[in-house]
Backbone as a chain_set.jsonl record, in Angstrom:
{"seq": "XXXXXXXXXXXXXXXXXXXXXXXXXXXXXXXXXXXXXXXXXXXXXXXXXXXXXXXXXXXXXXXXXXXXXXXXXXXXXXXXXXXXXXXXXXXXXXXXXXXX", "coords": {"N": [[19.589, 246.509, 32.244], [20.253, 245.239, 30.037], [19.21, 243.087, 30.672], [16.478, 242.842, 30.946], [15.431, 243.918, 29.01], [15.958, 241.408, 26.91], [14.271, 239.765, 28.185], [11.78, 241.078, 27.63], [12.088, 240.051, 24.663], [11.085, 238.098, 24.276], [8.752, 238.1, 25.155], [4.949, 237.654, 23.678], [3.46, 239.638, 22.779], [5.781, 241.282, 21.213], [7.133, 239.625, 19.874], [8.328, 238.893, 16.843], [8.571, 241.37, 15.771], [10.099, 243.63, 14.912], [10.125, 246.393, 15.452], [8.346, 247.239, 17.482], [10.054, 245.983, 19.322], [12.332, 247.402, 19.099], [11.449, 249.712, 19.84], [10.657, 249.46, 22.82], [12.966, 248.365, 23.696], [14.887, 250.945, 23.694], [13.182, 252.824, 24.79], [13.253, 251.229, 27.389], [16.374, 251.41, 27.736], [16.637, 254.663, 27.826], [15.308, 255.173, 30.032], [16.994, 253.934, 31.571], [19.23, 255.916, 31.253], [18.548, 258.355, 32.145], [17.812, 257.879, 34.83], [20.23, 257.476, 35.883], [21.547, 259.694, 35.495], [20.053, 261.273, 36.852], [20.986, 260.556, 39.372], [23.589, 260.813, 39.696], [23.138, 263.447, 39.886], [23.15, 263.966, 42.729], [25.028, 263.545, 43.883], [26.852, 265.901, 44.536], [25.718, 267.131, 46.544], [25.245, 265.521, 48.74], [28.029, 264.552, 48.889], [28.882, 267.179, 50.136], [27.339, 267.975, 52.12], [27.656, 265.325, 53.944], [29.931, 264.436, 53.699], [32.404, 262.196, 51.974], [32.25, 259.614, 52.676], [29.376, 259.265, 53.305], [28.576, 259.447, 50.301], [29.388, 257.154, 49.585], [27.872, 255.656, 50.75], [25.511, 256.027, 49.599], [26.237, 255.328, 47.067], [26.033, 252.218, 47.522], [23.545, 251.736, 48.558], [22.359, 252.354, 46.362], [23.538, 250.072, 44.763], [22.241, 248.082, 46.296], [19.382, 248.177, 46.103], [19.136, 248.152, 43.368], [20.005, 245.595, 43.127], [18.216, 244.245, 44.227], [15.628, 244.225, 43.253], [16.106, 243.471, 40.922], [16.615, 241.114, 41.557], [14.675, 238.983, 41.521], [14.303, 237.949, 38.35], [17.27, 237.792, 38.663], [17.023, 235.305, 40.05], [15.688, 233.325, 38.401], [16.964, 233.248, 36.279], [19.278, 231.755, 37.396], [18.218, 229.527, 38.765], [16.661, 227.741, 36.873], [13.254, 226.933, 36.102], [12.594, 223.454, 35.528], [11.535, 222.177, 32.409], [8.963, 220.467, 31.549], [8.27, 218.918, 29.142], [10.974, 218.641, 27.764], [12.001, 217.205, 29.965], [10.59, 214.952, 29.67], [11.365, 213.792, 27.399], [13.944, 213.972, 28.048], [13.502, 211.495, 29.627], [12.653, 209.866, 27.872], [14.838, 209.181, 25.867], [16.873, 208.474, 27.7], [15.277, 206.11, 28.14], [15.358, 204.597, 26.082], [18.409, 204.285, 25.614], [18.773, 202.629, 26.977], [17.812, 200.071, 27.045], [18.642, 199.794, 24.101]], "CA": [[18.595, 246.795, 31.218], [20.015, 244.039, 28.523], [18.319, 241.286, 30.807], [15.108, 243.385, 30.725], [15.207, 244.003, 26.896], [16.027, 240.027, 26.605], [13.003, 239.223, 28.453], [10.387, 241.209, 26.553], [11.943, 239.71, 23.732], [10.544, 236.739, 23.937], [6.898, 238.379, 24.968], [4.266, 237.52, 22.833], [3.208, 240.755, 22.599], [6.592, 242.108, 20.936], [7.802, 238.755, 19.6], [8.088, 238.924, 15.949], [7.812, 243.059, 15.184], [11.6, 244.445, 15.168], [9.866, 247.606, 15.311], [7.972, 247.231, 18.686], [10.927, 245.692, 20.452], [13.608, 248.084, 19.073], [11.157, 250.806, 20.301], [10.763, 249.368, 24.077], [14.492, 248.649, 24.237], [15.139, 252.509, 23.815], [12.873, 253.286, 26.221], [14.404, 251.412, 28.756], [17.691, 252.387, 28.081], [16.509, 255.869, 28.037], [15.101, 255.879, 31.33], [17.936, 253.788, 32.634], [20.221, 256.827, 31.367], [18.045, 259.597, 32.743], [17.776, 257.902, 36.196], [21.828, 257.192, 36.521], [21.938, 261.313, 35.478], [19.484, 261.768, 38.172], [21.516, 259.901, 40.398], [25.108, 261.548, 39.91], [23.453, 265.032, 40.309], [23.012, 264.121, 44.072], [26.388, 263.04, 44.908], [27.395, 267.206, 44.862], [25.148, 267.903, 47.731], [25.899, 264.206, 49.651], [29.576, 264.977, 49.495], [29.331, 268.612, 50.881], [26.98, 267.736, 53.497], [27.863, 263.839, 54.855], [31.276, 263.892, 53.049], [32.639, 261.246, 50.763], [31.435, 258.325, 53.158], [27.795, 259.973, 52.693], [28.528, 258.944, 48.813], [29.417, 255.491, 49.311], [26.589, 254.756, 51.661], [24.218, 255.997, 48.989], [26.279, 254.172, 46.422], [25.925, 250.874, 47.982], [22.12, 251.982, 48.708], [21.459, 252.348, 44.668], [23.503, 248.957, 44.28], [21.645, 246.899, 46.932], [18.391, 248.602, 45.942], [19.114, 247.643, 41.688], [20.545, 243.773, 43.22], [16.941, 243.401, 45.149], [14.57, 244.855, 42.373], [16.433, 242.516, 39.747], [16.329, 239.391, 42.246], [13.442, 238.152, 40.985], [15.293, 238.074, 37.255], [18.62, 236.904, 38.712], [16.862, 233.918, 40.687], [14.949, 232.965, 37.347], [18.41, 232.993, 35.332], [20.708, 230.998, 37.957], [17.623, 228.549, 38.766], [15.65, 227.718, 35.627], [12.411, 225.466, 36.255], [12.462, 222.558, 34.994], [10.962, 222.346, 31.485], [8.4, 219.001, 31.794], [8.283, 218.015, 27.704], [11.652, 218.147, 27.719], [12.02, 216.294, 31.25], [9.847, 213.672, 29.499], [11.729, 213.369, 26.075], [15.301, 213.298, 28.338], [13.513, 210.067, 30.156], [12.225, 208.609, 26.451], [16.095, 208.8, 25.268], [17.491, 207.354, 28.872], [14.535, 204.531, 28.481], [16.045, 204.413, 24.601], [19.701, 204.165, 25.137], [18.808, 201.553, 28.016], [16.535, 198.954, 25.98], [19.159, 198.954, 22.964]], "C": [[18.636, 245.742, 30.121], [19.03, 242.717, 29.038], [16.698, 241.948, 30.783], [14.46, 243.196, 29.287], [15.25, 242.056, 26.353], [14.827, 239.258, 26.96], [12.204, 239.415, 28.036], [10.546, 240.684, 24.965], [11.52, 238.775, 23.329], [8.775, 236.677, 24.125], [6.338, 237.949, 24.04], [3.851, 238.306, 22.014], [4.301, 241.913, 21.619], [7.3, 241.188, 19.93], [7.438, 239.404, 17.46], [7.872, 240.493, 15.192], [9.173, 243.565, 15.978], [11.019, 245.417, 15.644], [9.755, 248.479, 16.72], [9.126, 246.722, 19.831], [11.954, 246.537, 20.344], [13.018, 249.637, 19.949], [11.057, 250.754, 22.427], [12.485, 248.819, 24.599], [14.866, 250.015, 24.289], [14.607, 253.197, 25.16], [13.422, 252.562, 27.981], [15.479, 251.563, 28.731], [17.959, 253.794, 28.225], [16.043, 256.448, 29.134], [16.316, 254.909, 32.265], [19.609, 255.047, 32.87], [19.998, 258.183, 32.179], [18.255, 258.936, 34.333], [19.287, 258.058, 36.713], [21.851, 258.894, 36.334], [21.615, 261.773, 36.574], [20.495, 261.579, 39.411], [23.282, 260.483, 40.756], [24.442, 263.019, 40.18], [23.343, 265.022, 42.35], [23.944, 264.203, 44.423], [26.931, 264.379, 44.979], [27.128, 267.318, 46.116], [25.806, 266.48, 49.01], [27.214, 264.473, 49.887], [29.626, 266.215, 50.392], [28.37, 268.901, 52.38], [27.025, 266.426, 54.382], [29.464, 263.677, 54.44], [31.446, 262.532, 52.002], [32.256, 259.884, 51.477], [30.065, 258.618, 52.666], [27.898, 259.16, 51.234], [28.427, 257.874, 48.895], [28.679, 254.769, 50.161], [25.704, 254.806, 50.53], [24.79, 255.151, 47.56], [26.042, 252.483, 46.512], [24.555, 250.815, 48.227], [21.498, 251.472, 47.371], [21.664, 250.787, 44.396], [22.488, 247.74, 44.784], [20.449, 246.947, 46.43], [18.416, 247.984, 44.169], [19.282, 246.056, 41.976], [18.88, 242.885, 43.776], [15.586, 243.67, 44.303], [14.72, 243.524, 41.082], [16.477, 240.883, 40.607], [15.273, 238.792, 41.339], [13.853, 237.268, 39.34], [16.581, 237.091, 37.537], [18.429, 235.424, 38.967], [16.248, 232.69, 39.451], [15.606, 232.857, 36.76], [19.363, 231.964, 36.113], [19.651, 229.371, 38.326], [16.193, 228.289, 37.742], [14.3, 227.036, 36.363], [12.329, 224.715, 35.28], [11.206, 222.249, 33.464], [10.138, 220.682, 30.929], [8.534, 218.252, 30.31], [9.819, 218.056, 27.908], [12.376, 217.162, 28.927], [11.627, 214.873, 29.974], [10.57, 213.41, 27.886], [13.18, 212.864, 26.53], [15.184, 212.042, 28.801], [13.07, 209.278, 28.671], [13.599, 208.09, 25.974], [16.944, 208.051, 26.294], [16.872, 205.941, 28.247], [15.221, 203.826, 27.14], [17.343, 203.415, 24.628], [20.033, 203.006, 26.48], [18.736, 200.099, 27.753], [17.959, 198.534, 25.01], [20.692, 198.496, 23.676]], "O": [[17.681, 245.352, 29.449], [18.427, 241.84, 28.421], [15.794, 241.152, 30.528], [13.505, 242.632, 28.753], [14.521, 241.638, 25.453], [14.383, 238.323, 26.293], [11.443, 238.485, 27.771], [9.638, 240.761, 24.138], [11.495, 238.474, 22.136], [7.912, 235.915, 23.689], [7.146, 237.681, 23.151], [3.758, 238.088, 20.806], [3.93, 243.046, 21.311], [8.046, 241.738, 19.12], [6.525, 240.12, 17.048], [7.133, 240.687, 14.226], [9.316, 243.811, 17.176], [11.474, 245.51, 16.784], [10.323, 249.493, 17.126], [9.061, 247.041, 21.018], [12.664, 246.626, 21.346], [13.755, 250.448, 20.51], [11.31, 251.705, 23.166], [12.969, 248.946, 25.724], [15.332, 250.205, 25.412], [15.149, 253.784, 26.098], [13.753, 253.035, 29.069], [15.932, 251.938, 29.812], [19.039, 254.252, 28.598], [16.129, 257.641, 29.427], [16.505, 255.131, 33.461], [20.479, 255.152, 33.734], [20.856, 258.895, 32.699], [18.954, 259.637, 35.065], [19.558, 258.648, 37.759], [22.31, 259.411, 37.352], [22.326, 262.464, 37.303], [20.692, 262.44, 40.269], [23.902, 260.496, 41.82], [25.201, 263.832, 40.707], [23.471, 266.028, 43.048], [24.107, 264.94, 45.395], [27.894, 264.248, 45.735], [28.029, 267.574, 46.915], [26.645, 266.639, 49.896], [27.595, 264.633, 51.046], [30.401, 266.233, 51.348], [28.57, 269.67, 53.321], [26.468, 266.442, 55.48], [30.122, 262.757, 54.926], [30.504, 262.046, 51.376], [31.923, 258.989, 50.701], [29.702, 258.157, 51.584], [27.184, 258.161, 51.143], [27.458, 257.322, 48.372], [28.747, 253.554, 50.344], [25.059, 253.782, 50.304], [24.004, 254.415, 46.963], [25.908, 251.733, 45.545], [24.154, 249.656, 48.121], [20.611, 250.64, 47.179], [20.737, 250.085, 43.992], [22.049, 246.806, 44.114], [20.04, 245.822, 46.143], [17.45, 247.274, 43.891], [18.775, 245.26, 41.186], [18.515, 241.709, 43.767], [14.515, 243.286, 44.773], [13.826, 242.879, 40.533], [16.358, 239.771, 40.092], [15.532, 238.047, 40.394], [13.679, 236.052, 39.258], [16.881, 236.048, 36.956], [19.117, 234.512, 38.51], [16.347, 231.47, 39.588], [15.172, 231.978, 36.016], [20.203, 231.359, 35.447], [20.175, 228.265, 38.192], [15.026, 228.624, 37.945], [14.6, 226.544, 37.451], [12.02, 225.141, 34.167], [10.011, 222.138, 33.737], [10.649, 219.926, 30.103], [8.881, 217.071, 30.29], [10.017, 216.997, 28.503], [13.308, 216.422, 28.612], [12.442, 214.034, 29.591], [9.935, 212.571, 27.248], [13.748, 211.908, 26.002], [16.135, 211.268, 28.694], [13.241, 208.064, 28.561], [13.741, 206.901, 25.689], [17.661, 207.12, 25.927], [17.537, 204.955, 27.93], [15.573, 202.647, 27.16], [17.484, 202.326, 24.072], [21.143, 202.636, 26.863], [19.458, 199.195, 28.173], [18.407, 197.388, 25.013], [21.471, 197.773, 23.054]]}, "num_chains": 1, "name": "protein.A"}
């Protein structure tokens, strides 16, 4: 949820208005607390009918399922794209520190 909240903070739409971003950070930490609640009331019934493997299939379910939802996010944090003005200001200071 913090890389969520980090990303709308830079929206346009939210940028600049504590108000509006302190209010959509809440909400997603408020539905990321309700869903994890949701999510422990299952593991009663999963244990008493698949047993404690049953659990850790559906734990590894929620993780793979949260790791493949946030891909998109993770791949956008570990490989930036390339930012062209500053591309073109790192070749003005190469061509710079070449010349003198």
């Amino acid at each position: 949820t913090s890389a969520v909240a980090a990303d709308l903070a830079s929206h346009p739409s939210v940028r600049g208005s504590n108000k509006s971003l302190g209010t959509v950070t809440g909400l997603i930490n408020g539905c990321g607390a309700i869903t994890a609640s949701l999510g422990l009331l299952a593991i009663g019934p999963l244990s008493e009918k698949y047993g404690w493997g049953g659990v850790w299939v559906y734990l590894m379910g929620c993780t793979a399922a949260g790791t493949l939802l946030m891909g998109p996010k993770i791949w956008e944090e570990a490989f930036p794209k390339p930012d062209p003005e500053l591309a073109e200001t790192e070749l003005e200071e190469t061509k710079t520190a070449v010349v003198v």
